[in-house]
TIRORO-61354 format. One record per atom (N, C-alpha, C): atom name; x, y, z; residue in three letters; residue number from 1. Coordinates in Angstrom, 3 decimals. Layout:
% TIRORO-61354
a:u:v:w:r:k
CA:X:Y:Z:ALA:NUM
...
***
This chain:
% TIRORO-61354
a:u:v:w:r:k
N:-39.816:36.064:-56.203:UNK:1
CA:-38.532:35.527:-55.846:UNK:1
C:-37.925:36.306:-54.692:UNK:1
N:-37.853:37.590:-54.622:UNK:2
CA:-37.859:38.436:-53.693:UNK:2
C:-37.563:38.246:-52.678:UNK:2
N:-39.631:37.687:-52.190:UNK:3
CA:-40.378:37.541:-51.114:UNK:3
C:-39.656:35.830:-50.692:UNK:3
N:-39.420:35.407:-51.198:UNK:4
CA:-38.500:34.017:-51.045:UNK:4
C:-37.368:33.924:-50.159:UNK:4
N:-37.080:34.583:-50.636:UNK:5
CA:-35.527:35.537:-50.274:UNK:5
C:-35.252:35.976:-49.203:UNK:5
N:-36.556:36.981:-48.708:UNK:6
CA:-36.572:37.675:-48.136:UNK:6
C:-37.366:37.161:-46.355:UNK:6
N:-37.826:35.696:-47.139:UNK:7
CA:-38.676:34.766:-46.111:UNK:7
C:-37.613:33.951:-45.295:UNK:7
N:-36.991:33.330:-45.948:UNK:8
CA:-35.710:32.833:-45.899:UNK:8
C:-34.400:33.350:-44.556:UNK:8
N:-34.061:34.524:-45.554:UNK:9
CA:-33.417:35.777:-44.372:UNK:9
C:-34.094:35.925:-43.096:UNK:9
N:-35.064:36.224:-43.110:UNK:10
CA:-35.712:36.599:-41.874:UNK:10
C:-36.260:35.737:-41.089:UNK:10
N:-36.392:34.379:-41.485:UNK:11
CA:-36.173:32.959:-40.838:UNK:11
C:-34.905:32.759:-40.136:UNK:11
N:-34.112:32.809:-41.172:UNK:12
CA:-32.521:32.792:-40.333:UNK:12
C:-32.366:34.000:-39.504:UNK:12
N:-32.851:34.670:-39.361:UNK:13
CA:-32.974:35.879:-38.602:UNK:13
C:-33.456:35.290:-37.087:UNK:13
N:-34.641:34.898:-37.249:UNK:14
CA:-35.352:34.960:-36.049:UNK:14
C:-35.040:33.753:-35.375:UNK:14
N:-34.679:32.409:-36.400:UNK:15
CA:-34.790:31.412:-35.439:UNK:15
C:-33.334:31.137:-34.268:UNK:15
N:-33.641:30.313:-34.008:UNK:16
CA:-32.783:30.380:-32.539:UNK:16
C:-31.668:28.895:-32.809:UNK:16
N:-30.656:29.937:-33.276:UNK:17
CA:-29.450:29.118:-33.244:UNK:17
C:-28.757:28.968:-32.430:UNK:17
N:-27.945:28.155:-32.365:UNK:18
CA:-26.674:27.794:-31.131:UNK:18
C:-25.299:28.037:-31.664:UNK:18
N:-24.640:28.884:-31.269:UNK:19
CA:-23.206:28.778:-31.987:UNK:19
C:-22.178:27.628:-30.969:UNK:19
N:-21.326:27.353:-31.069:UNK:20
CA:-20.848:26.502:-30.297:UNK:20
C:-19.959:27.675:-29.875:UNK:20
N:-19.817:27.496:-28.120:UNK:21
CA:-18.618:28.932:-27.459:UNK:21
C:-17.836:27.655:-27.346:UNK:21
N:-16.191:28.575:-27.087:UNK:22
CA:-15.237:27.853:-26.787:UNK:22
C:-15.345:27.313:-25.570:UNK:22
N:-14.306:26.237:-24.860:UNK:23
CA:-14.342:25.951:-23.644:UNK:23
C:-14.011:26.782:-22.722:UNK:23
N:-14.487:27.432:-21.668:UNK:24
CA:-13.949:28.569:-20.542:UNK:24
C:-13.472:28.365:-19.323:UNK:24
N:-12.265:27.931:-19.012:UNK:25
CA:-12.114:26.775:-17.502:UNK:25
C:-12.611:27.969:-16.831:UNK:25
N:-12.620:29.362:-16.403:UNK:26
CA:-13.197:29.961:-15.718:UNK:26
C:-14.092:29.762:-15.331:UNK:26
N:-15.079:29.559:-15.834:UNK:27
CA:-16.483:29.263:-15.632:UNK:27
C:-16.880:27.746:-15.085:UNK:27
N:-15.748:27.047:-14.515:UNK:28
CA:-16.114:25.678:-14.355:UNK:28
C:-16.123:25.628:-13.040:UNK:28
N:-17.222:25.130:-12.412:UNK:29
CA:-17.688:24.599:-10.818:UNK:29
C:-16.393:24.286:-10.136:UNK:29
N:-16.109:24.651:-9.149:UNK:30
CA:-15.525:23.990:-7.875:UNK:30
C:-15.269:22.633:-7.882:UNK:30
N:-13.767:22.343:-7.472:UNK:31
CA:-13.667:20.856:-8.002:UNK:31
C:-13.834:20.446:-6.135:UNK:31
N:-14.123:18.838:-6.301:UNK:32
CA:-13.636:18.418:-5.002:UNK:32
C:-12.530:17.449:-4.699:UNK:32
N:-11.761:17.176:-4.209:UNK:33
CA:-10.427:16.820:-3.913:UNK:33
C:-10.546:15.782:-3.070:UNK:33
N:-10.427:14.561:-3.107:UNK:34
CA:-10.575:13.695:-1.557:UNK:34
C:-9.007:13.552:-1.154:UNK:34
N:-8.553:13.883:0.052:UNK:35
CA:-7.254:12.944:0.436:UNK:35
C:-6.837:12.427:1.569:UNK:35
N:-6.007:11.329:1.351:UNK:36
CA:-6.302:10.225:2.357:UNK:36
C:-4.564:10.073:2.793:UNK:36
N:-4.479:9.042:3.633:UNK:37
CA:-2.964:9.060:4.153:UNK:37
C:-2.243:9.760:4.933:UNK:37
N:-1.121:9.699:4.814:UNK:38
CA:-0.225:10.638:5.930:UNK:38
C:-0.877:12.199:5.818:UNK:38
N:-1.775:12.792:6.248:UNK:39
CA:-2.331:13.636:6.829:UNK:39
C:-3.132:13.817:7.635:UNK:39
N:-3.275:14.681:8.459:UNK:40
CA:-3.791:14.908:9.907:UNK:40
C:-5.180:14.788:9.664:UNK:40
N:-5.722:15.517:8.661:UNK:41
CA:-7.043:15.212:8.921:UNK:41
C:-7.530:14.370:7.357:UNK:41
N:-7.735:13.186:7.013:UNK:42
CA:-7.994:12.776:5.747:UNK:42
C:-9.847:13.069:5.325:UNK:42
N:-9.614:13.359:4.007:UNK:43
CA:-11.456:14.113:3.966:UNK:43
C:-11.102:14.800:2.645:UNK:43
N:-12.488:15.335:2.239:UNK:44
CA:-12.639:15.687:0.705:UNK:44
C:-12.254:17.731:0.902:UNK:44
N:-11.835:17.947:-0.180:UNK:45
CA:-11.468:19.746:0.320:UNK:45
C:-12.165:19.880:-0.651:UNK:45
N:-12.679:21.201:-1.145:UNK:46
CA:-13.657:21.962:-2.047:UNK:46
C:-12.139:22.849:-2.354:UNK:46
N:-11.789:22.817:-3.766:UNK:47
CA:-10.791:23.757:-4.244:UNK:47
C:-11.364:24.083:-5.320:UNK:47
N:-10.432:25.265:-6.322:UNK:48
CA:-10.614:26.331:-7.333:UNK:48
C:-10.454:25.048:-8.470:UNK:48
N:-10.581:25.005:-9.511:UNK:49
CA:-10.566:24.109:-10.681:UNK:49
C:-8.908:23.922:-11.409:UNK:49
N:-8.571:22.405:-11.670:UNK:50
CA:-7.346:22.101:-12.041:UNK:50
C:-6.464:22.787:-10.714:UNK:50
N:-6.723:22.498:-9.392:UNK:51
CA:-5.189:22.480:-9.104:UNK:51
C:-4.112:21.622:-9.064:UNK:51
N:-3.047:21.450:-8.544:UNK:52
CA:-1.952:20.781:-8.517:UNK:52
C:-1.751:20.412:-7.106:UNK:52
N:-1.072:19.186:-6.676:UNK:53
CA:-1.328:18.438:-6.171:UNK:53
C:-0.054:19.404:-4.758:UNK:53
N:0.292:20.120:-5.493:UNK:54
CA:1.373:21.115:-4.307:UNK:54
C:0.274:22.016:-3.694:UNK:54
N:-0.972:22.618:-4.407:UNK:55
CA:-1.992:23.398:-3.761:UNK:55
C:-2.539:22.719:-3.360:UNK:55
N:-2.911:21.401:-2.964:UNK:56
CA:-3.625:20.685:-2.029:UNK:56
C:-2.730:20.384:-0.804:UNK:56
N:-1.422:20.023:-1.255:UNK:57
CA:-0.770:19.613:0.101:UNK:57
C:-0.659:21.431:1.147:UNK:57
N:-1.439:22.538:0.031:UNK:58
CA:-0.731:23.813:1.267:UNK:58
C:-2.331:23.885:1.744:UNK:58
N:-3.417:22.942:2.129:UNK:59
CA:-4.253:23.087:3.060:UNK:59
C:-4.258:21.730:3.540:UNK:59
N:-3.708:21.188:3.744:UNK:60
CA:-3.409:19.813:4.713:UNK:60
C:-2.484:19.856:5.486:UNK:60
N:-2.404:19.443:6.604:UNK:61
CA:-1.422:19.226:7.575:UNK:61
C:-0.965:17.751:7.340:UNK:61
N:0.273:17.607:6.313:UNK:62
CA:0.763:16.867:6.491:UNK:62
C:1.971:16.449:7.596:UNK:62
N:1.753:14.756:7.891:UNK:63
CA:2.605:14.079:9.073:UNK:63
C:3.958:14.182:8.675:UNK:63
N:4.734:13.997:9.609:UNK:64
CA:6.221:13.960:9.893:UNK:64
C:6.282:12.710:8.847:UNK:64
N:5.355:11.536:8.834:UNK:65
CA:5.692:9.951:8.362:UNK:65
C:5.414:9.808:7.176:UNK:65
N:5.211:11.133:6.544:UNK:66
CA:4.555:11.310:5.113:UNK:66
C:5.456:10.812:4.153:UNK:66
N:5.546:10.385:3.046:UNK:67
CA:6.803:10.377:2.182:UNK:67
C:6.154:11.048:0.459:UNK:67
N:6.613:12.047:0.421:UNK:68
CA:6.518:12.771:-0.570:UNK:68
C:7.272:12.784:-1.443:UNK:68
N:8.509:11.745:-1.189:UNK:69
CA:9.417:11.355:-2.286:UNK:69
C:9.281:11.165:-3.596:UNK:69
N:8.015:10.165:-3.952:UNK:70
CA:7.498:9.654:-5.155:UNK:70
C:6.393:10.235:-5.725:UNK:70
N:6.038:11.500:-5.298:UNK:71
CA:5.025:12.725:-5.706:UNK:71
C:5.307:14.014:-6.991:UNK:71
N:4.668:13.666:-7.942:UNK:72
CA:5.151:14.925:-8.609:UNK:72
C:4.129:16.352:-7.986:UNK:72
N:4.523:16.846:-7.584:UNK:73
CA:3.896:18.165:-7.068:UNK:73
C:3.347:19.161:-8.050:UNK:73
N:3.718:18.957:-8.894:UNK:74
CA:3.021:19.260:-10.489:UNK:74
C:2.065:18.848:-10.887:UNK:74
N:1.810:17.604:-10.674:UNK:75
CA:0.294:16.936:-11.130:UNK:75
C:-0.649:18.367:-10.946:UNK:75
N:-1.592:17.741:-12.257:UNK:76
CA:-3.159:18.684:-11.603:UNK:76
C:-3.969:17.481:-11.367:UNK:76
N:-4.428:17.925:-10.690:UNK:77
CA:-5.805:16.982:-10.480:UNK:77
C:-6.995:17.193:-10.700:UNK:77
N:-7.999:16.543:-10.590:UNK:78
CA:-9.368:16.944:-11.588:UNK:78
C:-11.237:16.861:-10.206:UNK:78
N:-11.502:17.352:-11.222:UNK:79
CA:-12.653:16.932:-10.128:UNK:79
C:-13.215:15.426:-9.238:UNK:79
N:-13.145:15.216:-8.201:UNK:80
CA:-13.713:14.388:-7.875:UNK:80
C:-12.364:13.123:-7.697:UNK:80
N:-11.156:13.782:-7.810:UNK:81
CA:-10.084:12.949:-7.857:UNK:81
C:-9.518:12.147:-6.169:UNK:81
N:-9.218:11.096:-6.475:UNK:82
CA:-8.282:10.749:-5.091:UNK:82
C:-6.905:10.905:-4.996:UNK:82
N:-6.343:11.707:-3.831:UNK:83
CA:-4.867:11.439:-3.843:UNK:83
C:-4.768:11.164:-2.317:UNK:83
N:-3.765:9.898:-2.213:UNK:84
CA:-3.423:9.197:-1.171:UNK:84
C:-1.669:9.681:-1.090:UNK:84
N:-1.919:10.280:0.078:UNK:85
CA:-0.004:10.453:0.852:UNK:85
C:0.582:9.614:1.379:UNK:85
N:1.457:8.416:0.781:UNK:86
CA:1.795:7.602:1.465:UNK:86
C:2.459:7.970:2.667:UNK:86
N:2.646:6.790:3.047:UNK:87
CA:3.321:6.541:4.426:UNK:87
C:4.818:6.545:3.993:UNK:87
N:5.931:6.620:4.812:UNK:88
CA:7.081:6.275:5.039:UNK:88
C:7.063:5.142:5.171:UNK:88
N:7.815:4.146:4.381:UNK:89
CA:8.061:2.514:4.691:UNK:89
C:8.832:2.223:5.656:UNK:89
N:8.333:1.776:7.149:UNK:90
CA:9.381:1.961:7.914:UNK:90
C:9.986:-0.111:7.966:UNK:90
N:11.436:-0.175:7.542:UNK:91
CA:11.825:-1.240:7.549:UNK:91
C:12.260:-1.750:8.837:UNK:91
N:12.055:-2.508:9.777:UNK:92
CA:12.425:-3.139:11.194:UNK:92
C:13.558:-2.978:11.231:UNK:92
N:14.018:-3.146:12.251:UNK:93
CA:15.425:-2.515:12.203:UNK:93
C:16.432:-4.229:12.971:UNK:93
N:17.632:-4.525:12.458:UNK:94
CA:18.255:-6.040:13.048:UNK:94
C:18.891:-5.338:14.027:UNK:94
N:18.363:-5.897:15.791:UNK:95
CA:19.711:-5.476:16.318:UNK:95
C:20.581:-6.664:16.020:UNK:95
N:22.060:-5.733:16.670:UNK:96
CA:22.910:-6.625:16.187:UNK:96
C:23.334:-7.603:17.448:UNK:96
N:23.069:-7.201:18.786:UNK:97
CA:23.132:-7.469:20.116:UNK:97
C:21.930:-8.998:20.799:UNK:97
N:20.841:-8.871:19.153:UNK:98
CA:20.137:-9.994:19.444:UNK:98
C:19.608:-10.722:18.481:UNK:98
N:20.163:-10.641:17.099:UNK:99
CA:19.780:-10.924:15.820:UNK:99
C:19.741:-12.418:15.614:UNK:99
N:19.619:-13.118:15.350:UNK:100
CA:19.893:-14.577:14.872:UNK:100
C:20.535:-14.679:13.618:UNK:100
N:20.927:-15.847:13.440:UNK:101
CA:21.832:-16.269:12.237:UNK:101
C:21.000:-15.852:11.057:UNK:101
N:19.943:-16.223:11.214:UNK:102
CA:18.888:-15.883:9.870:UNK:102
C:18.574:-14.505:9.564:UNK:102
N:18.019:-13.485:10.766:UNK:103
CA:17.903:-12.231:10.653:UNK:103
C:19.391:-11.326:10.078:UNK:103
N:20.444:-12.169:10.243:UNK:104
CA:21.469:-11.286:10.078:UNK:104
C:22.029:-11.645:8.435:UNK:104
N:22.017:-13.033:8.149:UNK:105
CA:21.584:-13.458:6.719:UNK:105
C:20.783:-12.406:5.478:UNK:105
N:19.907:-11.960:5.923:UNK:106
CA:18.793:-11.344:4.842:UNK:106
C:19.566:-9.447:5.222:UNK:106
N:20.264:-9.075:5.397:UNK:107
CA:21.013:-8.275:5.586:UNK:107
C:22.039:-7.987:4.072:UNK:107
N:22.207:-7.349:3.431:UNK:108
CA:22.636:-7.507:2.331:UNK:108
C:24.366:-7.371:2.512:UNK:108
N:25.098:-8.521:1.588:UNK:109
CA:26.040:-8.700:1.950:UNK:109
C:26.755:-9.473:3.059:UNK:109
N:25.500:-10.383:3.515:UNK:110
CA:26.260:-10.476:4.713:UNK:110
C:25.836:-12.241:4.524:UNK:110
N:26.745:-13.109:4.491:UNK:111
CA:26.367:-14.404:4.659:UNK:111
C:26.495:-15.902:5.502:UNK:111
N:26.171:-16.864:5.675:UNK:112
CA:26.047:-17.694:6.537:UNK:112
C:27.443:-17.530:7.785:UNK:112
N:28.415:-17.354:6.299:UNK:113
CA:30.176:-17.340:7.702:UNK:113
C:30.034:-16.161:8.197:UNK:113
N:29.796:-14.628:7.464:UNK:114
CA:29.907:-13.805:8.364:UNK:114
C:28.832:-13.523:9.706:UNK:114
N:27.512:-13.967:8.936:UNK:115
CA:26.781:-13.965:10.166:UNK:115
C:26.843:-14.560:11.380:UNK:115
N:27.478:-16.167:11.389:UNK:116
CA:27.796:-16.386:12.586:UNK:116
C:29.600:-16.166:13.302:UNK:116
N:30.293:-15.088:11.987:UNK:117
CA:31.437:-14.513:12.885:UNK:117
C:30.741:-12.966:13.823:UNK:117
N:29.312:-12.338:13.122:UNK:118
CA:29.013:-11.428:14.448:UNK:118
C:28.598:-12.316:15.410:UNK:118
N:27.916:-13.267:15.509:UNK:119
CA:27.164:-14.106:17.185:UNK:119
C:28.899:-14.451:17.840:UNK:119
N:29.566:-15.348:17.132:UNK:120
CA:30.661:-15.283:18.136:UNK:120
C:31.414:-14.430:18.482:UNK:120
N:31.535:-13.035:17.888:UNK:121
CA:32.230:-11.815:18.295:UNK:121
C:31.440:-11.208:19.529:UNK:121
N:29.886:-11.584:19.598:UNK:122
CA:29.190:-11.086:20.649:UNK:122
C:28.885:-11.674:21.614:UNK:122
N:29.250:-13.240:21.866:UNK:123
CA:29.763:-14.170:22.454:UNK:123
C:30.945:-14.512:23.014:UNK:123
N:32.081:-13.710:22.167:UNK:124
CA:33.323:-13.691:22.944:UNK:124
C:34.140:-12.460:23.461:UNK:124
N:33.260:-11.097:22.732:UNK:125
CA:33.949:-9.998:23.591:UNK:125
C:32.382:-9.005:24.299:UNK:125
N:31.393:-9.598:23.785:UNK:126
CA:30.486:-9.183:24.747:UNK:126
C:29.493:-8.191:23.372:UNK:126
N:28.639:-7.724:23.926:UNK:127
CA:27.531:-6.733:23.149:UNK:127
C:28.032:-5.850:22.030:UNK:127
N:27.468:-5.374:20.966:UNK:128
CA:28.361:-4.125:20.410:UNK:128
C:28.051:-2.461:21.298:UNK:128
N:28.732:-1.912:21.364:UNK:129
CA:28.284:-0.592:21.752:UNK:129
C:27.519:0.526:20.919:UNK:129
N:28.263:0.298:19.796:UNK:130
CA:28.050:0.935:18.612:UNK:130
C:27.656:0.213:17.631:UNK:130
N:26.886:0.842:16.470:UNK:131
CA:27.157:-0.174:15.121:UNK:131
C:28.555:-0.395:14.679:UNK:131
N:29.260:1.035:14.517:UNK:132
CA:30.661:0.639:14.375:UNK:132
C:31.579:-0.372:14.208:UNK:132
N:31.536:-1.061:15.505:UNK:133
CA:32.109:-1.838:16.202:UNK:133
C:31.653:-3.315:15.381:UNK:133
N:31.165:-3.332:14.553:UNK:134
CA:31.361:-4.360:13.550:UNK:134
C:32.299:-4.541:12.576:UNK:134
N:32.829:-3.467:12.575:UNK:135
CA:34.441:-3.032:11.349:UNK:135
C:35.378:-3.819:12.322:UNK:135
N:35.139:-4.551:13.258:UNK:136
CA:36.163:-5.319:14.159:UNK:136
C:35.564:-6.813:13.747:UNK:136
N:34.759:-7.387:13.204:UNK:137
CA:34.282:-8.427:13.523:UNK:137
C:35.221:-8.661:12.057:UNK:137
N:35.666:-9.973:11.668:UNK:138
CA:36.329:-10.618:10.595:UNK:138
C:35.357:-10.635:9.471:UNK:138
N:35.858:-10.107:8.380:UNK:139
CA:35.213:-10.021:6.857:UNK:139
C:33.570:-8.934:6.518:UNK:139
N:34.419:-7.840:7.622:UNK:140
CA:33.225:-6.869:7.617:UNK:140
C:34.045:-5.662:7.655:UNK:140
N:33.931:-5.100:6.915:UNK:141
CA:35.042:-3.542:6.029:UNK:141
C:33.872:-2.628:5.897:UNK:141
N:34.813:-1.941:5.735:UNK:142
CA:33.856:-0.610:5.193:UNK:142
C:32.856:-0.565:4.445:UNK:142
N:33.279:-0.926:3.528:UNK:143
CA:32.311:-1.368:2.112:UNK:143
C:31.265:-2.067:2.676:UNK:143
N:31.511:-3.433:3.172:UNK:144
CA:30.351:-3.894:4.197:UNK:144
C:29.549:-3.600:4.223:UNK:144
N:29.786:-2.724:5.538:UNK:145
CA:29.142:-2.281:6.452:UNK:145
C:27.795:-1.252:5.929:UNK:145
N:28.285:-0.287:4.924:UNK:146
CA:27.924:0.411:4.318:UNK:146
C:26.952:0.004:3.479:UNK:146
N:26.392:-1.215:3.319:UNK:147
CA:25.759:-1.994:2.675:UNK:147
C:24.416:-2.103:3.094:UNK:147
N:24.672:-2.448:4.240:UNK:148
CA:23.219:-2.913:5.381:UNK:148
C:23.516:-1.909:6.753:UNK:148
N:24.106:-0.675:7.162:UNK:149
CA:24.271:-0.275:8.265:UNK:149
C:22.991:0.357:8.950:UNK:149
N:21.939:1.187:7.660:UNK:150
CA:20.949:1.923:7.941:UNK:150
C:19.936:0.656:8.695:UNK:150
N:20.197:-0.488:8.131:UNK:151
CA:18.993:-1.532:8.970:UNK:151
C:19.308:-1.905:10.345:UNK:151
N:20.545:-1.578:10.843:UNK:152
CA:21.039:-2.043:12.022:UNK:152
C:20.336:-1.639:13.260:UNK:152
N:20.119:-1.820:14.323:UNK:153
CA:20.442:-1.181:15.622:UNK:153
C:21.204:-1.921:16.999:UNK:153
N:21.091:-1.473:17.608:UNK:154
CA:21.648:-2.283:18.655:UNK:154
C:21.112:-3.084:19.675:UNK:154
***
């Protein structure tokens, strides 16, 4: 019984077990990063494992037209991940010196009567100089103005 025993033991001895190790992010390969969009040069970067999407933007030259508004800079990202930098949405801008009834319509706040009281204000005292100079045109106030001014130009 012993020798049983003792066959046993020294089986579990010799043979070749596996213990399971914990997970070690240390030990994990180089991630690669692709990114695309408002940056100067778009292409894959070789970074350290789990970074965040703020340590990728500090080896990119990001553009002036970038919009990082809707970015959590916290994210991590993972191997083999895509992150795209949008663009700035740039909205056309109405002048007001050549707009049509319709372009000045889709202007928020602003409707069929007032739009054609700016064409005859620019018809009867001439161009605007300013955006301003719409706080003169009839049924356009402050409040207005303030509504749709950022879409304006002249």
């Amino acid at each position: 019984m012993n020798r049983i025993l003792f066959a046993i033991f020294m089986f579990a001895l010799t043979s070749s077990c596996t213990i399971p190790q914990p997970f070690d992010f240390q030990m994990e390969r180089l991630f690669t990063i692709t990114v695309n969009g408002a940056i100067e040069h778009p292409g894959t970067l070789t970074m350290d494992p789990y970074p965040t999407i703020a340590d990728v933007l500090k080896r990119v030259n990001v553009l002036p037209e970038a919009d990082l508004s809707s970015i959590n800079l916290l994210t991590i990202l993972h191997h083999k991940d895509v992150l795209n930098i949008p663009f700035k949405k740039s909205i056309p801008c109405i002048s007001i010196n050549t707009a049509s009834i319709e372009e000045l319509i889709s202007l928020n706040g602003v409707g069929e009567k007032t739009a054609q009281s700016i064409i005859d204000y620019r018809i009867s005292v001439g161009l605007f100089q300013n955006i301003d100079d719409l706080l003169n045109v009839k049924g356009i106030g402050i409040k207005t103005l303030a509504k749709f001014k950022e879409r304006l130009c002249l």
